[in-house]
C-alpha positions as CSV (number, residue, x, y, z in Angstrom):
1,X,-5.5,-23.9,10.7
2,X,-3.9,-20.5,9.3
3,X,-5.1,-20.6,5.8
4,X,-8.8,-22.2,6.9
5,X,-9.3,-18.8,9.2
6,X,-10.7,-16.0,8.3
7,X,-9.1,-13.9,10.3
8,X,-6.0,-14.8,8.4
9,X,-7.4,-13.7,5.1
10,X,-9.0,-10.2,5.9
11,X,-5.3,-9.1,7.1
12,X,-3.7,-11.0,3.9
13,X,-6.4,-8.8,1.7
14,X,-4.9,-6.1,3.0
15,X,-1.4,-6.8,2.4
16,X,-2.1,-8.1,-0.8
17,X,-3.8,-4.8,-1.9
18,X,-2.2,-2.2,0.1
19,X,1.7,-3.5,-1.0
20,X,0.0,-4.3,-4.5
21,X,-0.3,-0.5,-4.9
22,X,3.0,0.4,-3.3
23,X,5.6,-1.6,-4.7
24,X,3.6,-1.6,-8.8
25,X,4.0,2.1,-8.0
26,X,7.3,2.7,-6.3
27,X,8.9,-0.2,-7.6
28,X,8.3,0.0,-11.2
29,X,5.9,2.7,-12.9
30,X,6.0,5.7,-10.6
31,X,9.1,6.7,-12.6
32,X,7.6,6.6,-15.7
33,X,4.4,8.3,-14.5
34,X,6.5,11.2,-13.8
35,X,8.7,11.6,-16.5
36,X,5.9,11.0,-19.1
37,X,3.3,13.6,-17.4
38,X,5.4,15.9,-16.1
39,X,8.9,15.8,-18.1
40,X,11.0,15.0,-15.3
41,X,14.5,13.8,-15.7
42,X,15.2,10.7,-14.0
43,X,17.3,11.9,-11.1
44,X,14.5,14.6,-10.4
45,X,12.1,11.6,-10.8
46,X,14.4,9.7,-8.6
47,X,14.5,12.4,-6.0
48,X,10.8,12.6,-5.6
49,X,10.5,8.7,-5.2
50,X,12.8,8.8,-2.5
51,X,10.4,10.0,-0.5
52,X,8.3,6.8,-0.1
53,X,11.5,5.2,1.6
54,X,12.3,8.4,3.6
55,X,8.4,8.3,5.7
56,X,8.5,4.2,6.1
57,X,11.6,5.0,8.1
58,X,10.4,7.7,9.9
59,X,6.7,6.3,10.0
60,X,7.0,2.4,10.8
61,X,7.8,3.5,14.1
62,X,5.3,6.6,14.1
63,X,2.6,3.7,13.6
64,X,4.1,1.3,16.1
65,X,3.6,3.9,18.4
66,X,0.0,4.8,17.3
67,X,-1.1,1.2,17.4
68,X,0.9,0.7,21.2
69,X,0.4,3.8,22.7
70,X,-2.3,6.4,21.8
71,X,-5.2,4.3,20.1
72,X,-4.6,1.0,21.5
73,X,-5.9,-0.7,18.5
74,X,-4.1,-2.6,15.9
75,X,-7.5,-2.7,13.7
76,X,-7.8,1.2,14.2
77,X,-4.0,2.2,13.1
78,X,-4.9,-0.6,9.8
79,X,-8.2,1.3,8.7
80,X,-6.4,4.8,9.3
81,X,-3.5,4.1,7.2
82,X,-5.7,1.7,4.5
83,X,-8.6,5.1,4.5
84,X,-5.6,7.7,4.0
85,X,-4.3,5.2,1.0
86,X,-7.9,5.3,-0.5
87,X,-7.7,9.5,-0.4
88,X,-4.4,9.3,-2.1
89,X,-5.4,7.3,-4.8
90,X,-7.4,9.8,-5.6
91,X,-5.2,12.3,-7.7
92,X,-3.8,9.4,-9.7
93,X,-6.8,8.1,-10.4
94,X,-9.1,10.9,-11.5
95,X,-6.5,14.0,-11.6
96,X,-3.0,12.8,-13.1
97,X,-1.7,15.7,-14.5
98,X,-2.9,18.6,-11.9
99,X,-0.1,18.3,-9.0
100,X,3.1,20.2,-9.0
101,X,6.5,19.3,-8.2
102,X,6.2,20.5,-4.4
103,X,3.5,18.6,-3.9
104,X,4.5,15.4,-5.8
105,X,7.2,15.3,-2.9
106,X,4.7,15.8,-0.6
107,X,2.2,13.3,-2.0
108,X,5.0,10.7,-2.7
109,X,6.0,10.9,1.2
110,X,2.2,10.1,2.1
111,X,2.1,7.5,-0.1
112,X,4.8,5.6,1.6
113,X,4.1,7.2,5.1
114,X,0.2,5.3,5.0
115,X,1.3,3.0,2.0
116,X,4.5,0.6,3.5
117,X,4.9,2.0,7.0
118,X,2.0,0.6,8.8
119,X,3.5,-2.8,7.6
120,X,4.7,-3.2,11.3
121,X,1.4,-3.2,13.0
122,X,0.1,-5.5,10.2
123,X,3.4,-8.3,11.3
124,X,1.9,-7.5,14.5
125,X,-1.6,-8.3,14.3
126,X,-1.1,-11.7,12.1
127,X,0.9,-12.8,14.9
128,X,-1.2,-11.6,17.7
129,X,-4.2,-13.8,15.6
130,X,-3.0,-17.2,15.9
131,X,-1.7,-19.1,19.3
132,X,2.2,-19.0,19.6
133,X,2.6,-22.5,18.0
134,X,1.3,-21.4,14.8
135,X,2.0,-17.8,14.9
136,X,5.4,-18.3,12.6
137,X,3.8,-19.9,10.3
138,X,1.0,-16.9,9.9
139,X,3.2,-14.3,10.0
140,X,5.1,-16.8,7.0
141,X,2.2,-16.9,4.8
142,X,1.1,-13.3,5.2
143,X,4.9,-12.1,4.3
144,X,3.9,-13.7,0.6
145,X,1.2,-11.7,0.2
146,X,2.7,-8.0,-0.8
147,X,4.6,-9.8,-3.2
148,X,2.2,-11.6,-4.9
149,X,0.4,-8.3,-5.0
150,X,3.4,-6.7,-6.7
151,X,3.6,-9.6,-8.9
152,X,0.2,-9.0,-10.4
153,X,-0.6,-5.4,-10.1
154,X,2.7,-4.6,-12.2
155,X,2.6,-6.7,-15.3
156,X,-1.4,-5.5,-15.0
157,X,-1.2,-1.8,-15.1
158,X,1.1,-2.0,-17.8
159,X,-1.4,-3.7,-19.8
160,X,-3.6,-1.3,-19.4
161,X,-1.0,1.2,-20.2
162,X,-0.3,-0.8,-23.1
163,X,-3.8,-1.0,-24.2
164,X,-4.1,2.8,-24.4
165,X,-0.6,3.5,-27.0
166,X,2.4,4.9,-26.3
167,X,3.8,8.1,-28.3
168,X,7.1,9.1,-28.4
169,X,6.9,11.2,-25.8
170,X,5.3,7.8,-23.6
171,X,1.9,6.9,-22.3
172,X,-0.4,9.7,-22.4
173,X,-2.1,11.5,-18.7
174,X,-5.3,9.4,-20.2
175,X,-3.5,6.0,-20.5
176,X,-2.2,6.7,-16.9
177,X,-5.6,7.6,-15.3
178,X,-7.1,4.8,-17.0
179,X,-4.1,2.9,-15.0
180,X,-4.5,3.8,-12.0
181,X,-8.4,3.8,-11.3
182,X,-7.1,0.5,-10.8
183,X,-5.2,2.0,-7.7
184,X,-8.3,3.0,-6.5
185,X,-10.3,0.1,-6.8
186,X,-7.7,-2.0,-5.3
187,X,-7.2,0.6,-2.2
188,X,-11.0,0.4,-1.3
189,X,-10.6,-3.6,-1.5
190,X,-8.2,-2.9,1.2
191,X,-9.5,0.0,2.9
192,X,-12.7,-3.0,3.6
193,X,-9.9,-5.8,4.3
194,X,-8.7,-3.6,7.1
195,X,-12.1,-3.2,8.3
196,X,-12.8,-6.5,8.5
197,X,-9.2,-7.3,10.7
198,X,-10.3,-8.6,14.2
199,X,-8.8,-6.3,17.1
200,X,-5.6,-7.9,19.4
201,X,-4.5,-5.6,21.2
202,X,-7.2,-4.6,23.6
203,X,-7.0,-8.7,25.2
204,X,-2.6,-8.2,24.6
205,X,-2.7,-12.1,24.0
206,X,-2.6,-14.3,21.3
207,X,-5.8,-15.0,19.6
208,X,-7.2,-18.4,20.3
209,X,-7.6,-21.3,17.4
């Protein structure tokens, strides 16, 4: 009944893609990225990343809140956060080299403020699809998804990386935007996932089978 429903699927896109792009980034080559293209040392590297943490504590409520209070939409609070992951893919992707440190903090914040935050109305709205009996097992499935997204956009990007060559000093600002277009393609995927989520809230029951 879950995985037969496509209601299921347009919020597992978004999972998939949306936590595909966070974790590949702040999990693994984020670090990289900015020691390679802007010479950072790894605790300044370290310190920047620690921003993405920092706004999913501050901002998993900030959304709850959003979703609850002032739009009154779980599909609205989705295609905000999933649109706002779309702009921010946009330096990587196209200028890779052009930000400073202030605002790689800055950035790096938003990335995990609109990237991993909004992760709470997403548990929301898979639960609020299915009828209580099944609702477990939806919200079960959909937790695989950001995981298998990580799984695969990792190990990707660093073929792509690969692809380009490596100097000494590590993968060129080319080799990275080459990388991350990816970033962008994949947050478009699930800027349209989002779209396609069916609203909850407004009814405040369970969706029907």
């Amino acid at each position: 009944m879950v995985l037969g429903a496509f209601r299921f699927w347009s919020l597992a896109g978004w999972f998939f893609f949306d936590f595909g792009i966070f974790f590949s980034f702040a999990g693994l080559w984020g670090g990289p990225y900015l020691m390679h293209i802007y010479g950072l040392s790894k605790p300044e590297a370290g310190n920047i990343l620690s921003m993405a943490p920092l706004a999913i504590v501050i901002g998993s409520p900030i959304h709850s809140l959003l979703s609850d209070h002032l739009f009154r939409s779980r599909k609205k609070t989705l295609v905000g956060s999933a649109l706002a992951m779309v702009l921010l893919t946009v330096p990587l992707a196209f200028f890779p080299a052009d930000l400073n440190v202030p605002l790689l903090y800055a950035w790096c914040f938003l990335f995990g403020f609109f990237g991993s935050a909004a992760v709470t109305v997403g548990f929301a709205s898979i639960k609020e699809q299915f009828p209580v009996e099944i609702a477990g097992t939806a919200v079960g499935l959909v937790n695989l998804m950001p995981f298998l997204g990580a799984a695969i956009m990792q190990p990707v990007l660093g073929l792509i990386l690969e692809s380009h060559g490596k100097t000494e000093a590590g993968f060129p600002p080319e080799a990275y935007q080459k990388a991350f277009f990816l970033y962008f393609i994949t947050a478009l995927i699930a800027f349209l996932s989002a779209c396609c989520i069916r609203e909850t809230i407004r009814s405040g029951k369970a969706a029907s089978a």
